[in-house]
PyMOL Python script that loads the backbone (N, CA, C, O; Angstrom):
from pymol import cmd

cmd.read_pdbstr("""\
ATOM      1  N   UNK A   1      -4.474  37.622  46.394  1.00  0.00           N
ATOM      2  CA  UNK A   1      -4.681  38.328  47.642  1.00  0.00           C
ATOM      3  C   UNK A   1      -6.089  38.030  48.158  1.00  0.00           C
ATOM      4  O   UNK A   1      -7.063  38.190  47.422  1.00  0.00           O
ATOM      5  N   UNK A   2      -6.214  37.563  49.519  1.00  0.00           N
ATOM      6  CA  UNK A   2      -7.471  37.469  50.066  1.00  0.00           C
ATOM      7  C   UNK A   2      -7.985  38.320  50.448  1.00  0.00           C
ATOM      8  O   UNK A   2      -7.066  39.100  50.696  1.00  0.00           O
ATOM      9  N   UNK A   3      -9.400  39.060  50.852  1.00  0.00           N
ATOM     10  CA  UNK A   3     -10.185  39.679  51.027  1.00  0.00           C
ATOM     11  C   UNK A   3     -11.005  39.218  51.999  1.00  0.00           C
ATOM     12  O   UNK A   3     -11.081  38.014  52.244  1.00  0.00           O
ATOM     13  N   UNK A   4     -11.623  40.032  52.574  1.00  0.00           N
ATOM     14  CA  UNK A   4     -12.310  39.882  54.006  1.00  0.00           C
ATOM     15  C   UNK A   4     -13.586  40.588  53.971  1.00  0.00           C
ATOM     16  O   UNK A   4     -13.814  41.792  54.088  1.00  0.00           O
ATOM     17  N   UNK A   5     -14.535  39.397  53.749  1.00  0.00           N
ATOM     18  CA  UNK A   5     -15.691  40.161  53.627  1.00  0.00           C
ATOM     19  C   UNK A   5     -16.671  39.758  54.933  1.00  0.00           C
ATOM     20  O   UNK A   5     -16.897  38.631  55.374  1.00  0.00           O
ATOM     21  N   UNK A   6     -17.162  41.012  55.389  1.00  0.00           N
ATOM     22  CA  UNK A   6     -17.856  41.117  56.763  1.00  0.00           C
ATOM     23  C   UNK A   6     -19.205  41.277  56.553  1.00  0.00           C
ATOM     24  O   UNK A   6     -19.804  42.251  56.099  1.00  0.00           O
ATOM     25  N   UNK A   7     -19.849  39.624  57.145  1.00  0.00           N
ATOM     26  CA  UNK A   7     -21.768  39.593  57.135  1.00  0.00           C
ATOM     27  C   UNK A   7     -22.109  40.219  58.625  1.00  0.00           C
ATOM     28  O   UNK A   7     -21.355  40.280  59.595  1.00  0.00           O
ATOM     29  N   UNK A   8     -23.243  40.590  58.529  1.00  0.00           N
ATOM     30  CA  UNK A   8     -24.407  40.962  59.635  1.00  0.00           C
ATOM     31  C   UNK A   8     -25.116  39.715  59.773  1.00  0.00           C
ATOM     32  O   UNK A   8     -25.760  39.189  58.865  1.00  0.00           O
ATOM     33  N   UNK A   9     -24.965  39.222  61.036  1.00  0.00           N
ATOM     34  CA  UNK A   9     -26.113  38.150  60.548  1.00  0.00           C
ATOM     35  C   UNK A   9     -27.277  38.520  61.949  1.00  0.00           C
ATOM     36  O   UNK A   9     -26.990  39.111  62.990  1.00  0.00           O
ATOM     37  N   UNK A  10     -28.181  38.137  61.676  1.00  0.00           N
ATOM     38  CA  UNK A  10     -29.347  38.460  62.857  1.00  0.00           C
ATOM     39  C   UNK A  10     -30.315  37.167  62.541  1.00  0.00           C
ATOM     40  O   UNK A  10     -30.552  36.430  61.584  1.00  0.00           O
ATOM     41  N   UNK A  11     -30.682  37.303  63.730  1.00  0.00           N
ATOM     42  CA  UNK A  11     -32.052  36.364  63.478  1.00  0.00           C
ATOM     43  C   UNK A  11     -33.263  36.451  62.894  1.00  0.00           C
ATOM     44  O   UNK A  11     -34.002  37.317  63.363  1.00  0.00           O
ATOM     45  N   UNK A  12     -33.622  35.887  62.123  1.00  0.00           N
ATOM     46  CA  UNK A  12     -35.063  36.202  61.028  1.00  0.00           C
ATOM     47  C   UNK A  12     -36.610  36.020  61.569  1.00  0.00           C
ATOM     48  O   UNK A  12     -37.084  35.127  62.271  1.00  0.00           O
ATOM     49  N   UNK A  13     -37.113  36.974  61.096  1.00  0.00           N
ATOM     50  CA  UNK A  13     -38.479  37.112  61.783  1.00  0.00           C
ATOM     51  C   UNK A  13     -39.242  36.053  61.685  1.00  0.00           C
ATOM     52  O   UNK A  13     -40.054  35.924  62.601  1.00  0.00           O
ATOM     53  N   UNK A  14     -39.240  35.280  60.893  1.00  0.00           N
ATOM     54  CA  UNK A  14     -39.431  34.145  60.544  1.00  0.00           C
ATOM     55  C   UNK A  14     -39.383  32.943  60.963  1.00  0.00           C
ATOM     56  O   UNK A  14     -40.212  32.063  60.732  1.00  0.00           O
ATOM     57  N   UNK A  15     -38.282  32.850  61.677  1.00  0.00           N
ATOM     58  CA  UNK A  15     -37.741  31.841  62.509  1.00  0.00           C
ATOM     59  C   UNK A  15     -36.061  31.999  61.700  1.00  0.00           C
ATOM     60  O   UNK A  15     -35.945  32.753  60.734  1.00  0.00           O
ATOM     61  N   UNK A  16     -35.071  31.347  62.138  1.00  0.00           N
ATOM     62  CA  UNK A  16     -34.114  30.993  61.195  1.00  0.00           C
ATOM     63  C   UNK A  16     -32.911  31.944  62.037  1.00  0.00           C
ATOM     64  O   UNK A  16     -32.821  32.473  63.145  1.00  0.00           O
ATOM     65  N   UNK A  17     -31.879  31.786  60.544  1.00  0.00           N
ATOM     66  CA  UNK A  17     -30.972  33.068  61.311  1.00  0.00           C
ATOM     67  C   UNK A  17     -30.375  34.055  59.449  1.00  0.00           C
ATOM     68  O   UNK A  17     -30.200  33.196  58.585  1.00  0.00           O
ATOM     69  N   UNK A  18     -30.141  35.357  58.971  1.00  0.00           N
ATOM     70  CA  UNK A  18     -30.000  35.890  57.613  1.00  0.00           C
ATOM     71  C   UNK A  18     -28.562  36.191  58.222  1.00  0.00           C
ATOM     72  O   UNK A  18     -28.098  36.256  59.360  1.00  0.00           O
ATOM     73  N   UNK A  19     -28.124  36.328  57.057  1.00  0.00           N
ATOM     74  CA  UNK A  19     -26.712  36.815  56.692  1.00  0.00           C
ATOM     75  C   UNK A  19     -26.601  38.204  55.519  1.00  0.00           C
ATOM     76  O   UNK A  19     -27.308  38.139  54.513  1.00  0.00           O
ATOM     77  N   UNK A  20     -25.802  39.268  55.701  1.00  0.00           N
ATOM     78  CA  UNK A  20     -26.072  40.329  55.051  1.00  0.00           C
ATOM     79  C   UNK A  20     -24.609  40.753  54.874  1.00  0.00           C
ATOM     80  O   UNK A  20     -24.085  41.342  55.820  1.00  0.00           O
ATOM     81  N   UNK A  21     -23.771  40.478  53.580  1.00  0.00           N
ATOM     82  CA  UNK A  21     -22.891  40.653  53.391  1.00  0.00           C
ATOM     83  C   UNK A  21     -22.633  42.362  53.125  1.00  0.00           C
ATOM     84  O   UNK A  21     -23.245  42.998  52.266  1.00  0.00           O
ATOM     85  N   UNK A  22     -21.509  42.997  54.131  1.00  0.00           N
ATOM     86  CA  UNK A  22     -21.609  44.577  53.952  1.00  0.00           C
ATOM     87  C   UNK A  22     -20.318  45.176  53.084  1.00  0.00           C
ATOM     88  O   UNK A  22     -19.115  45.147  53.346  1.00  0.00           O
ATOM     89  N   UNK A  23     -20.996  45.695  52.022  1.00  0.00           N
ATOM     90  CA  UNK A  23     -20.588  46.103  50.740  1.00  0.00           C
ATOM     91  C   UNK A  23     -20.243  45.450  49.703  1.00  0.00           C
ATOM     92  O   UNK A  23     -19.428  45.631  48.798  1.00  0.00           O
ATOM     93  N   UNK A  24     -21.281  44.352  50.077  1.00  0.00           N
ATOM     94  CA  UNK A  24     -21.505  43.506  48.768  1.00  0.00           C
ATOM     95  C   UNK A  24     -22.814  42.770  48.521  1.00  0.00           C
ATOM     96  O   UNK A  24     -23.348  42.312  49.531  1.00  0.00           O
ATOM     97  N   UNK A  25     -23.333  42.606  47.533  1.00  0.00           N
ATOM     98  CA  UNK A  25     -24.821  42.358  47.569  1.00  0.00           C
ATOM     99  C   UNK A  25     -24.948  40.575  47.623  1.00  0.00           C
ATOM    100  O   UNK A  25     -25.287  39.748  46.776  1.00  0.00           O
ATOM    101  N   UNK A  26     -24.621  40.497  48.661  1.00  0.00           N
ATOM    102  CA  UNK A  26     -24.513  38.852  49.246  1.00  0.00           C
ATOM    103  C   UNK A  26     -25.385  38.717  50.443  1.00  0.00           C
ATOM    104  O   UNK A  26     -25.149  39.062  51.601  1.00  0.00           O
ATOM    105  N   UNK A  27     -26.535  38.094  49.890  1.00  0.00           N
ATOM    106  CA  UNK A  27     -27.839  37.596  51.013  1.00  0.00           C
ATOM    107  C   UNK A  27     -27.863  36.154  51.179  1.00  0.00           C
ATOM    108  O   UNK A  27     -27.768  35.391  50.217  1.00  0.00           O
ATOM    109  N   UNK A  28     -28.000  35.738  52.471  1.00  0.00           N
ATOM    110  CA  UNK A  28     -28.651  34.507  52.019  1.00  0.00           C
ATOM    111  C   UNK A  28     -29.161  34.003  53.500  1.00  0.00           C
ATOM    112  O   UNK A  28     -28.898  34.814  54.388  1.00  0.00           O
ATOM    113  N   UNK A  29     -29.978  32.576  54.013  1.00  0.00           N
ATOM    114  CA  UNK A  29     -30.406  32.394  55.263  1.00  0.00           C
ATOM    115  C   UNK A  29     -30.496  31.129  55.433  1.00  0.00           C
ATOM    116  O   UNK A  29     -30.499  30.311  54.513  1.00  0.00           O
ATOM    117  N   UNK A  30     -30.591  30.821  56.839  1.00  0.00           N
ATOM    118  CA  UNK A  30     -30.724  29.311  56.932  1.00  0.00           C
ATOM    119  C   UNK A  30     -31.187  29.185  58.144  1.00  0.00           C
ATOM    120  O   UNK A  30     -31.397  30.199  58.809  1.00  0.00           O
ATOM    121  N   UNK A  31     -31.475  27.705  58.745  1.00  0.00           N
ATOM    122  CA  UNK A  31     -32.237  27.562  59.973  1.00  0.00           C
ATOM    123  C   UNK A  31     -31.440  27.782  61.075  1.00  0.00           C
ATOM    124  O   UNK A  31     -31.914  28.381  62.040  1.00  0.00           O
ATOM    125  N   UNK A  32     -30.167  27.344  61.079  1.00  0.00           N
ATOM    126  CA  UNK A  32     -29.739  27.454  62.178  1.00  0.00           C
ATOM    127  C   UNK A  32     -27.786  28.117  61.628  1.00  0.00           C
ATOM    128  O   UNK A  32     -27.233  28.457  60.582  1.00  0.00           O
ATOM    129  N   UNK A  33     -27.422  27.985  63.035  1.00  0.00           N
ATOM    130  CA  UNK A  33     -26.002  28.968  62.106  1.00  0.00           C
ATOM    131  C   UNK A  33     -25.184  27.595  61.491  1.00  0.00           C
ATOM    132  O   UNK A  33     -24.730  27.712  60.352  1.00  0.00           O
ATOM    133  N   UNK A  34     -25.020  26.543  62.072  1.00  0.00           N
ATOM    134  CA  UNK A  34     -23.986  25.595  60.937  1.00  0.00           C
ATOM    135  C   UNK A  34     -24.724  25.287  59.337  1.00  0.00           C
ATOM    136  O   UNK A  34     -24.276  24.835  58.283  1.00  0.00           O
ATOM    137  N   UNK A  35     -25.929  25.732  59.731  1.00  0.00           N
ATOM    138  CA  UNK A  35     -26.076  25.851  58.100  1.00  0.00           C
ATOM    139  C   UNK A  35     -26.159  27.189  57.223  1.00  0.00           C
ATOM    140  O   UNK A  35     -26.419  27.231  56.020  1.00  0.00           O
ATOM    141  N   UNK A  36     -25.867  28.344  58.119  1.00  0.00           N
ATOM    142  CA  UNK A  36     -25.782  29.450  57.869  1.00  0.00           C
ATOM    143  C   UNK A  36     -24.102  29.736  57.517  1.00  0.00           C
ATOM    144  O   UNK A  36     -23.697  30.525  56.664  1.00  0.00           O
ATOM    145  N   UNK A  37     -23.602  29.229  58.042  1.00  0.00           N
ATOM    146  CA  UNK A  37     -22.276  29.578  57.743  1.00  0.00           C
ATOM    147  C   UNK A  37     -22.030  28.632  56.333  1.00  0.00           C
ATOM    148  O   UNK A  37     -21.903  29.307  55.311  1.00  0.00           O
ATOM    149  N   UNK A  38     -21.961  27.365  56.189  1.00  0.00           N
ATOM    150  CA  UNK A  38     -22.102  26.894  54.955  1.00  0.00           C
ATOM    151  C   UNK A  38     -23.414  27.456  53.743  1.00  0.00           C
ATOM    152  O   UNK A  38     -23.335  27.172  52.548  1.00  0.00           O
ATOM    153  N   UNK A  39     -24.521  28.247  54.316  1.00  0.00           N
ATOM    154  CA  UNK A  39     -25.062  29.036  52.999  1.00  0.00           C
ATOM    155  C   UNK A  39     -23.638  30.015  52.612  1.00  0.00           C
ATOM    156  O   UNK A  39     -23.228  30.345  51.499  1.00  0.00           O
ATOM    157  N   UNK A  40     -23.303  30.201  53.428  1.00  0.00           N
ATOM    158  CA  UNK A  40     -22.268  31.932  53.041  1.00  0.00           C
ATOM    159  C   UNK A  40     -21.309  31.461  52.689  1.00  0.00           C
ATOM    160  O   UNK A  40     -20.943  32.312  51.878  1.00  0.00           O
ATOM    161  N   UNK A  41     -20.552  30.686  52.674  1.00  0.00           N
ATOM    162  CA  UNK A  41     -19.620  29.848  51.921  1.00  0.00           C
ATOM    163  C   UNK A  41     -20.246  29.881  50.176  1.00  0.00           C
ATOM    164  O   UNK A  41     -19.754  30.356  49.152  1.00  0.00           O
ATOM    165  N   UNK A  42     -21.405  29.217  50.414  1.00  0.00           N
ATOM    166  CA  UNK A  42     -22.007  28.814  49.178  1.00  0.00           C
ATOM    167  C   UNK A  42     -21.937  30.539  48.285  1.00  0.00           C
ATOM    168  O   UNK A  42     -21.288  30.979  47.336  1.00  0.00           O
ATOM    169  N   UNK A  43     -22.847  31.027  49.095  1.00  0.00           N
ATOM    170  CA  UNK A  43     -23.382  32.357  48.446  1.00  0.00           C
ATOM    171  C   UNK A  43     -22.054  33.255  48.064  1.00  0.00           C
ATOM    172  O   UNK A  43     -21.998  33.830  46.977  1.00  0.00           O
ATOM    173  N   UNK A  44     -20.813  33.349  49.188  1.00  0.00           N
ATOM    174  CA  UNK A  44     -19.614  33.579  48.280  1.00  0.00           C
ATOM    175  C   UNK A  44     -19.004  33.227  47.155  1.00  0.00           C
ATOM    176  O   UNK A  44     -18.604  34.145  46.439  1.00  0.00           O
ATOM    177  N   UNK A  45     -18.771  31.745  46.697  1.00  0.00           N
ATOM    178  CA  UNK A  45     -18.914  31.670  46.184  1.00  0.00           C
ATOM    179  C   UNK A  45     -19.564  31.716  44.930  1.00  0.00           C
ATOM    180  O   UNK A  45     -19.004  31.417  43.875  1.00  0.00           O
ATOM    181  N   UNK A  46     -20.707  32.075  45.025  1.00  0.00           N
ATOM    182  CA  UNK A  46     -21.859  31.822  43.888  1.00  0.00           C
ATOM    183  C   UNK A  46     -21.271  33.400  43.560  1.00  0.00           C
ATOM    184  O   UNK A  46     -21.183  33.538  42.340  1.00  0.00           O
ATOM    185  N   UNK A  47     -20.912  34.435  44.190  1.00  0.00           N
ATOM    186  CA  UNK A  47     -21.174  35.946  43.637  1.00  0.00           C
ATOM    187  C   UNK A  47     -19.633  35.930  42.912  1.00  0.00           C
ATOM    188  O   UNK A  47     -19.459  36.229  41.731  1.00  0.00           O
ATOM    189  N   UNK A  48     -18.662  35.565  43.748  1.00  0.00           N
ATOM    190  CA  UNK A  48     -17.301  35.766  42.690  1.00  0.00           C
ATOM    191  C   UNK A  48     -17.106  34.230  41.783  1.00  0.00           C
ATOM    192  O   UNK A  48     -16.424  33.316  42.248  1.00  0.00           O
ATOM    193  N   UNK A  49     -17.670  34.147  40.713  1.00  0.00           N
ATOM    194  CA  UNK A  49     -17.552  33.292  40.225  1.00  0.00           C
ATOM    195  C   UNK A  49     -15.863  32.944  39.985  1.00  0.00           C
ATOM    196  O   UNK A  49     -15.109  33.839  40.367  1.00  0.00           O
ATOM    197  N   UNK A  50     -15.098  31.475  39.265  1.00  0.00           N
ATOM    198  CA  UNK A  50     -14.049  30.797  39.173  1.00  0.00           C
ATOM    199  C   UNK A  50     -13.242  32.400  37.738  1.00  0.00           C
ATOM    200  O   UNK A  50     -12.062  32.740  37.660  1.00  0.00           O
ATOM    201  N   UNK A  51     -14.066  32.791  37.159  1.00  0.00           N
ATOM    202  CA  UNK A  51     -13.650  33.689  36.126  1.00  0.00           C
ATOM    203  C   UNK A  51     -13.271  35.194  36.590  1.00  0.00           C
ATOM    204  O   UNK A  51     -12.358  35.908  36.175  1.00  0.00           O
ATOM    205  N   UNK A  52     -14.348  35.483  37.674  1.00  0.00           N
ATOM    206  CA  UNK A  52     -13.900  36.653  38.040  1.00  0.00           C
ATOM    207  C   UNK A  52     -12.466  36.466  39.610  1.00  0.00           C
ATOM    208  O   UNK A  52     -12.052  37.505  40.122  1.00  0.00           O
ATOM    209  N   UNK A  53     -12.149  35.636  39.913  1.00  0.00           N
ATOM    210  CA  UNK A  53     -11.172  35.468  40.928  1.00  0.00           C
ATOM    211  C   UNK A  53      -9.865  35.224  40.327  1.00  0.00           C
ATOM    212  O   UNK A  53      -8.770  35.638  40.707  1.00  0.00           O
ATOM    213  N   UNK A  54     -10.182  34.411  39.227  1.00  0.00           N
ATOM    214  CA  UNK A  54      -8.832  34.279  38.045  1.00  0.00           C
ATOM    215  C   UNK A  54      -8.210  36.021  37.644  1.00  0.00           C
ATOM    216  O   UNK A  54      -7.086  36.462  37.888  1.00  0.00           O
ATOM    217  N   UNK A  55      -9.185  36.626  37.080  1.00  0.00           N
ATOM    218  CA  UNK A  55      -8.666  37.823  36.800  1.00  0.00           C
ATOM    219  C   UNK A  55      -8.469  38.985  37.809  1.00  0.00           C
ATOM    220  O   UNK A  55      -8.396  40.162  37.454  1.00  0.00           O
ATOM    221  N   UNK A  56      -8.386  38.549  39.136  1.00  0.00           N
ATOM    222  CA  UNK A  56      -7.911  39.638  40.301  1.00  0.00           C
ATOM    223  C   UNK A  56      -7.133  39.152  40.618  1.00  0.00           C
ATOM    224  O   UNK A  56      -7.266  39.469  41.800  1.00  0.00           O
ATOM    225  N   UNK A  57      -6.017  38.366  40.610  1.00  0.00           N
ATOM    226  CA  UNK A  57      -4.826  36.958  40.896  1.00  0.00           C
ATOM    227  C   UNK A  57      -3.707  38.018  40.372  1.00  0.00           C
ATOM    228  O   UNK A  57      -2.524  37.683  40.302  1.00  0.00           O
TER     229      UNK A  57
END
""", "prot")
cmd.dss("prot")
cmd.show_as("cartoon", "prot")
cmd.util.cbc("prot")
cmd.orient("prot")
């Protein structure tokens, strides 16, 4: 079953643009959004690892 997880993203004081995954502790940022959307790809991945997605199946 898929799941739908909903980021905040805003622009960073910094320059850039953050992503703030809500109700899950998934951060991450990048310069512009096509590389922002592939951080959050990444950073999804990185939080449900291949072990924990096997055992919610």
């Amino acid at each position: 079953m898929d799941k739908e997880i909903i980021f905040l993203i805003q622009e960073s004081k910094e320059g850039g643009y953050e992503a703030r995954a809500l109700g899950y502790s998934i951060y991450t940022e990048a310069e512009n959004i096509d590389e922002l959307k592939n951080a959050i790809v990444d950073a999804v991945k990185c939080h449900f690892d291949a072990s924990d997605t096997d055992n919610h199946e």
